[in-house]
C-alpha positions as CSV (number, residue, x, y, z in Angstrom):
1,X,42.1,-53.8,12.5
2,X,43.0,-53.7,8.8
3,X,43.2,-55.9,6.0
4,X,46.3,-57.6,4.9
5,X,46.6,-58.0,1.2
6,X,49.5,-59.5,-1.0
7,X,49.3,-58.9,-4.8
8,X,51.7,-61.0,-7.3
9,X,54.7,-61.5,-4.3
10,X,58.1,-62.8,-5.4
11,X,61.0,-63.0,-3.1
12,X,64.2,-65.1,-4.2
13,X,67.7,-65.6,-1.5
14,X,70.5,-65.5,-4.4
15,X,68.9,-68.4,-7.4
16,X,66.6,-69.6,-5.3
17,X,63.3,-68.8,-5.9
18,X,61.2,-68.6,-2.7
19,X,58.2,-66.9,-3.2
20,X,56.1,-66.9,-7.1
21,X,53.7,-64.5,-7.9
22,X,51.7,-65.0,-4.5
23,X,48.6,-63.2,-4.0
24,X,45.7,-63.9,-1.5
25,X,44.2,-61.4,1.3
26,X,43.4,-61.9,4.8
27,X,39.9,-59.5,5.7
28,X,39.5,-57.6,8.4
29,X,39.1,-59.3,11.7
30,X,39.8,-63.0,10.1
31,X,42.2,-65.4,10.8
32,X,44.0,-66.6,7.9
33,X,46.2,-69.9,7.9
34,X,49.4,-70.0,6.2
35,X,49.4,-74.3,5.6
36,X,52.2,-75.9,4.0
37,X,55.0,-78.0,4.6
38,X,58.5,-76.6,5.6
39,X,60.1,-74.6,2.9
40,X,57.1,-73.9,1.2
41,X,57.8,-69.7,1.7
42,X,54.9,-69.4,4.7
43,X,57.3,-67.7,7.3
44,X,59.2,-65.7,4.3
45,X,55.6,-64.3,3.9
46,X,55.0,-63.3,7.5
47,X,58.5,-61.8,7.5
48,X,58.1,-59.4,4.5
49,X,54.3,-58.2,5.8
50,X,55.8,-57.3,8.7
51,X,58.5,-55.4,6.9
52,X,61.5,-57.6,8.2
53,X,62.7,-58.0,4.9
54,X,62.1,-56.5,1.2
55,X,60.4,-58.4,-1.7
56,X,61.8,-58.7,-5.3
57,X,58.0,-57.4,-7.0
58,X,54.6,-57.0,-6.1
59,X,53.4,-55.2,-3.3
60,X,52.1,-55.9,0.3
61,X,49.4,-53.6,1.7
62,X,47.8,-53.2,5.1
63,X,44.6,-51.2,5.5
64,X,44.7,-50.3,2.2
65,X,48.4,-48.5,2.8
66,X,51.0,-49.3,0.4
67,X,54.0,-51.1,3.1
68,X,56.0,-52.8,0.3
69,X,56.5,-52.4,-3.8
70,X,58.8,-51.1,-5.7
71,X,60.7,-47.7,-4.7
72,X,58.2,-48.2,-1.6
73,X,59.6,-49.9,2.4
74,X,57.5,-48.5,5.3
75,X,59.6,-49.2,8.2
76,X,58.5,-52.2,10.1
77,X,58.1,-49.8,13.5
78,X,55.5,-47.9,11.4
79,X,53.3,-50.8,10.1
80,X,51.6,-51.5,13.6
81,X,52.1,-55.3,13.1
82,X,52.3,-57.4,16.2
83,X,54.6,-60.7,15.8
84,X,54.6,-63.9,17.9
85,X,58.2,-65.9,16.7
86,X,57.9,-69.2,17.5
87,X,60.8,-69.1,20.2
88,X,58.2,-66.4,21.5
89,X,61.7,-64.2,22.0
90,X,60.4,-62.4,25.3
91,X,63.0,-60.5,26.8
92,X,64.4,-62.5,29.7
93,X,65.5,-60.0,31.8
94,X,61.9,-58.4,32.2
95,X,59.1,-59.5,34.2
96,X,56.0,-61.3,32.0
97,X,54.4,-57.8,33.1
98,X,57.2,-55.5,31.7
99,X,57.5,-57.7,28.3
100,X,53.9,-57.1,28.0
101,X,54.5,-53.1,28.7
102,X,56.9,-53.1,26.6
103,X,55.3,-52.0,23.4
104,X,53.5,-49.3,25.3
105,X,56.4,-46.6,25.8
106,X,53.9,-43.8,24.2
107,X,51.4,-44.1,27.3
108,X,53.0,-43.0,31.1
109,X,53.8,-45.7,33.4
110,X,50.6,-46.2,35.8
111,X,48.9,-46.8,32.0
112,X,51.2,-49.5,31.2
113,X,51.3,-51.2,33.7
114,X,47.7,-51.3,34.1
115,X,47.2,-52.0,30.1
116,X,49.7,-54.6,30.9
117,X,47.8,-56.8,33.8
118,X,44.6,-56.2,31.5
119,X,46.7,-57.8,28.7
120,X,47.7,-60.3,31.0
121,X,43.8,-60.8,32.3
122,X,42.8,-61.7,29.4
123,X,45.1,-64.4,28.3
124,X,44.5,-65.9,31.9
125,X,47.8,-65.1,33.0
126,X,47.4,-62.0,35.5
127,X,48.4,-64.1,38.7
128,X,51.9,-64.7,36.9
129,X,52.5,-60.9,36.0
130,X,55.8,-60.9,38.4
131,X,57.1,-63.9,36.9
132,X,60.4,-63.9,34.7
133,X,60.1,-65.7,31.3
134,X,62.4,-68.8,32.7
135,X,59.5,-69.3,35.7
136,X,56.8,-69.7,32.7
137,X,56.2,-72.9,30.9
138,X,56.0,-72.7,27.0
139,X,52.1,-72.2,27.1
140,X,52.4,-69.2,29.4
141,X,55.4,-68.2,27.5
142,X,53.4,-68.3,24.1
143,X,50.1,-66.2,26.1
144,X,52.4,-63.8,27.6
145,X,53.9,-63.2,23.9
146,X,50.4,-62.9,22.5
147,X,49.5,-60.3,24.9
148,X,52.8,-58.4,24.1
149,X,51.4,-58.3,20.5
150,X,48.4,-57.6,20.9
151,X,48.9,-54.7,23.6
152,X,49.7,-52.0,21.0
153,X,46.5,-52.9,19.1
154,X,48.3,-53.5,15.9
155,X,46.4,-53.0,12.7
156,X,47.7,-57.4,12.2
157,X,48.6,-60.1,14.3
158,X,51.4,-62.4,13.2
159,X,51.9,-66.0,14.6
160,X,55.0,-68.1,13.4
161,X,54.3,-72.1,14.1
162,X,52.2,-70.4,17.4
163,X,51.3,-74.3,18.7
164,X,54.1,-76.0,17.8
165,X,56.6,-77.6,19.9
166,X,53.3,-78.4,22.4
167,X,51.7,-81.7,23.4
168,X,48.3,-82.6,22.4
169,X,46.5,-81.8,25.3
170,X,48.0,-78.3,25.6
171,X,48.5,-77.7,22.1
172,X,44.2,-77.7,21.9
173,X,43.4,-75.8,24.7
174,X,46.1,-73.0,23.7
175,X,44.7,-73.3,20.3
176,X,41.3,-72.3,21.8
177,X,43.0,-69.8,24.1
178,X,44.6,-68.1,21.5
179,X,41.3,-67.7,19.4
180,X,39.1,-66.7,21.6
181,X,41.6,-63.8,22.8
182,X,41.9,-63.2,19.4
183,X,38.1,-62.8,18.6
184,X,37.3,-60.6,21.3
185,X,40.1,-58.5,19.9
186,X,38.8,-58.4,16.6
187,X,42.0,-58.6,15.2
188,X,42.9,-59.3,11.7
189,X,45.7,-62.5,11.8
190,X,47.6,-64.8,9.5
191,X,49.7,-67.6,11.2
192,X,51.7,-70.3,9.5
193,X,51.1,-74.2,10.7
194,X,52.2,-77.2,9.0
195,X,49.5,-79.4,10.7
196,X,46.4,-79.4,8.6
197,X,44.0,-79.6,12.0
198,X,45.6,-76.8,13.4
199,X,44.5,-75.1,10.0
200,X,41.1,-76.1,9.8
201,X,40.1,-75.7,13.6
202,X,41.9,-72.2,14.1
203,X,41.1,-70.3,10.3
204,X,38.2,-68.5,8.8
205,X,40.5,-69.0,5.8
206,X,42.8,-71.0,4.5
207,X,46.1,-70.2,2.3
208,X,47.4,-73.3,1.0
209,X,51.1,-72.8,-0.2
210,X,53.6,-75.8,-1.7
211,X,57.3,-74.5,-3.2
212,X,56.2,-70.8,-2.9
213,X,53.3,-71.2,-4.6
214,X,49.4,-70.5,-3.8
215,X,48.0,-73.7,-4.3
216,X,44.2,-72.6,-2.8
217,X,42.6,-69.7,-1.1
218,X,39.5,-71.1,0.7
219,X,37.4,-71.2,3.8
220,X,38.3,-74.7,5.9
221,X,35.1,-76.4,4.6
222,X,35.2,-75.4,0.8
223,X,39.5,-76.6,0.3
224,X,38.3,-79.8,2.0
225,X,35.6,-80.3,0.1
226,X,36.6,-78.8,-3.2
227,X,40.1,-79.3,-3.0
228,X,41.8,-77.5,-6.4
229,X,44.3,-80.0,-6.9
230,X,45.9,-83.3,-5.5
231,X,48.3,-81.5,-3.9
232,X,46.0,-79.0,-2.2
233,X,43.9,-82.1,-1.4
234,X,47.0,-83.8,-0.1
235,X,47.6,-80.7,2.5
236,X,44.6,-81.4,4.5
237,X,44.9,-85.1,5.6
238,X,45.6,-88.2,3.4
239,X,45.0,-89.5,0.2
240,X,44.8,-92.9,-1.8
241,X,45.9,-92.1,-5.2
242,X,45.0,-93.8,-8.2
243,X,46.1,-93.4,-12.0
244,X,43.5,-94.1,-15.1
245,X,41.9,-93.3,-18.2
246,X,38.5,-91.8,-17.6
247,X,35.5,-93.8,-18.9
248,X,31.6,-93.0,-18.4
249,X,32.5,-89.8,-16.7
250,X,34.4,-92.1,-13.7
251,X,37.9,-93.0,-13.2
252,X,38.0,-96.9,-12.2
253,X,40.1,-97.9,-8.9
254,X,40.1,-101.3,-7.6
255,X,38.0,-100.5,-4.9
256,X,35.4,-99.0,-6.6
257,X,34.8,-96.0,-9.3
258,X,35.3,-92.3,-8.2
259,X,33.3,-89.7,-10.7
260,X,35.3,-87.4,-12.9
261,X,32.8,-85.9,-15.0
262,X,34.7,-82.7,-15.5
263,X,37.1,-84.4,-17.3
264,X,36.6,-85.7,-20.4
265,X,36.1,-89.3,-21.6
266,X,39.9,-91.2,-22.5
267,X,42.0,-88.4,-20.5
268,X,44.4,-89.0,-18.0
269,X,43.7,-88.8,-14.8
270,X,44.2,-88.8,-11.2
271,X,41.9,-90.5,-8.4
272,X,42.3,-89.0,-5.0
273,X,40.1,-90.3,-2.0
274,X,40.1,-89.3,1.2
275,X,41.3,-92.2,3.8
276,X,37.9,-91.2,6.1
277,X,36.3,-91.1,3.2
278,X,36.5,-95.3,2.9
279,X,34.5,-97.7,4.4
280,X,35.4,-101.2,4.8
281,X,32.9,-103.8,6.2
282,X,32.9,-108.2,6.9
283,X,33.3,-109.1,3.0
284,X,35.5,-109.6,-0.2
285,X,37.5,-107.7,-2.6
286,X,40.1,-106.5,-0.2
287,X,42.6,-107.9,2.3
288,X,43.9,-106.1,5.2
289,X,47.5,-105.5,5.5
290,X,47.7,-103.7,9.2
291,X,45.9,-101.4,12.0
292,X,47.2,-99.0,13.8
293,X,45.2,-97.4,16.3
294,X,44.1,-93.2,15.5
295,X,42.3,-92.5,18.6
296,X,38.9,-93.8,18.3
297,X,39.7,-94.7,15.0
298,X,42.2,-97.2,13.4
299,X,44.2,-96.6,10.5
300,X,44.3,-99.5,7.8
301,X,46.4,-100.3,5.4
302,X,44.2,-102.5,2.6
303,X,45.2,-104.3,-0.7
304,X,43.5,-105.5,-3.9
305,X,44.5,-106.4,-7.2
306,X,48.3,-105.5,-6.2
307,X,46.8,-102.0,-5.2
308,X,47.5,-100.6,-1.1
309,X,45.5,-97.9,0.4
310,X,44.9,-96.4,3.6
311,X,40.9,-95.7,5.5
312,X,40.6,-94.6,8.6
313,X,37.8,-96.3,10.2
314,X,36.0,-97.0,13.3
315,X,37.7,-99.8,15.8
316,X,36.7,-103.0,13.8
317,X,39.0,-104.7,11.1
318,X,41.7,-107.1,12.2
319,X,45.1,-108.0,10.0
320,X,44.2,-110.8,7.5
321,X,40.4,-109.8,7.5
322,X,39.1,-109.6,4.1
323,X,36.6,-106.8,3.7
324,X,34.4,-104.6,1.3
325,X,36.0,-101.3,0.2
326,X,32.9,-98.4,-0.3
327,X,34.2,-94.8,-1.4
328,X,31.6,-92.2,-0.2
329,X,31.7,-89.5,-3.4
330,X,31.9,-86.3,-0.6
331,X,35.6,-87.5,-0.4
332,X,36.9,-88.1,-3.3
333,X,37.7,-86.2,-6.5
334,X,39.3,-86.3,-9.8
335,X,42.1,-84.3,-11.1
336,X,43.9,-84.3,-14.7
337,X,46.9,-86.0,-15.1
């Protein structure tokens, strides 16, 4: 396993700038989240680590190994990266056995093909070994493609929207399949998600990215907590939003005051709060607008003083109840204008 480091990345199709001075490493055995919404540069990234096109400056290193810069293109062959796309692209004609094999063309046969139903052991998938990729369903296609990566023991693993495309209930237990194979492998990964649960369930770390940008480069628990800015705040679930001055160190919302006392008194600034981080009980100041069930939660819609925000709450308000808005400070946080 080897680090995967990027160091002041651009990358631009024609005027279009894709990628800006990105930087951020993924340690050694980690898994690293690429989060972001679409054309935010996260699958450009996975594509020029693994070598499947150049940058336009700054350099890409694995191990410590120079792969891309300028004047400098290790072949993508020789940078023992392992990629799952997120059409999986397993070779049809071959057996979920002899895609798994595949990669393994240094060692003789009885060695791949018993490398290959180890592979397959260990994703839970050795009972389906004779199967062609058209007999699998898309969670055995996506295992049989992870133990095609992982086979070679790359120095990376790469994973392209790896749960996507998956209902819920198979989506989580893939998610835990694919970690756990991952862990035992030690292997160092990044893999790009839009869906901010995916991202904090599935990362050590997290690599927040909006229009090519970095906008945070955090373990799960620290960008939640201590997002950098709105937007980066915005990435992992939503926000109420809320526009003042700053006065006595606290920016003043209708449903209460959220502390900014990093900013400075009479500045612009920007309110963000968490919708968990609301709690609404039997009382006055705000009027519910609508609930729509989350699970074991409800999501509410709230208004006051010509002001709407959304708290996701235990099971208990009802449309046209008026109720008390609290803010619990863990989840809200103040950002300059």
């Amino acid at each position: 396993m080897s680090s995967v480091q990027l160091s002041g990345v651009h990358r631009s199709y024609g005027k279009t700038r894709v990628l800006e001075d990105v930087s951020f490493t993924a340690p050694e055995g980690q898994v690293v989240a690429l989060l972001g919404p679409s054309g935010s540069g996260k699958s450009t990234i996975l594509r020029l680590i693994a070598g499947l096109e150049p940058l336009d400056a700054g350099e890409v290193s694995i191990g410590g190994e120079r792969v891309s810069a300028a004047g400098v293109n290790v072949p993508t062959e020789a940078r023992r990266v392992g990629m799952v796309f997120q059409d999986y692209s397993l070779f049809p004609h071959l057996t979920a056995g002899a895609n798994v094999a595949f990669g393994l063309d240094k060692l003789g046969r009885a060695e791949r093909d018993e490398a290959s139903v180890r592979w397959l052991d260990r994703v839970g998938l050795k009972h389906r070994a004779h199967a062609y990729p058209h007999e699998l369903s898309g969670g055995e296609q996506q295992r049989v493609a992870l133990a095609r990566a992982l086979a070679p023991s790359p120095r990376a693993i790469l994973l392209d929207e790896p749960f996507s495309g998956l209902d819920a209930v198979l989506r989580a237990e893939l998610r835990d399949t694919t970690l756990a194979t991952l862990a035992e492998a030690r292997t160092t990964t990044l893999f790009v998600t839009h869906d901010a649960e995916d991202a904090l369930q599935a990362a050590d770390r997290l690599v927040i990215l909006k229009a090519g940008r970095v906008l945070q480069e955090a373990a799960p628990r620290d960008a939640y907590d201590r997002p950098a800015s709105l937007d980066a705040a915005a990435a992992l679930g939503p926000v109420n939003v809320h526009e003042g001055l700053v006065t006595d160190g606290a920016i003043s919302t209708p449903f209460g005051p959220v502390v900014a006392s990093t900013l400075p008194n009479g500045a612009k600034a920007i309110a963000a709060v968490r919708a968990e981080a609301l709690t609404l009980t039997p009382g006055a100041g705000a009027r519910v607008l609508a609930v729509r069930p989350h699970g074991a939660h409800d999501l509410v819609r709230f208004e006051a003083g010509g002001v709407t925000w959304r708290a996701l709450v235990p099971a208990r308000a009802a449309l046209g109840d008026t109720v008390s808005v609290a803010i619990q400070p863990a989840g809200a946080f103040a950002f300059s204008a």
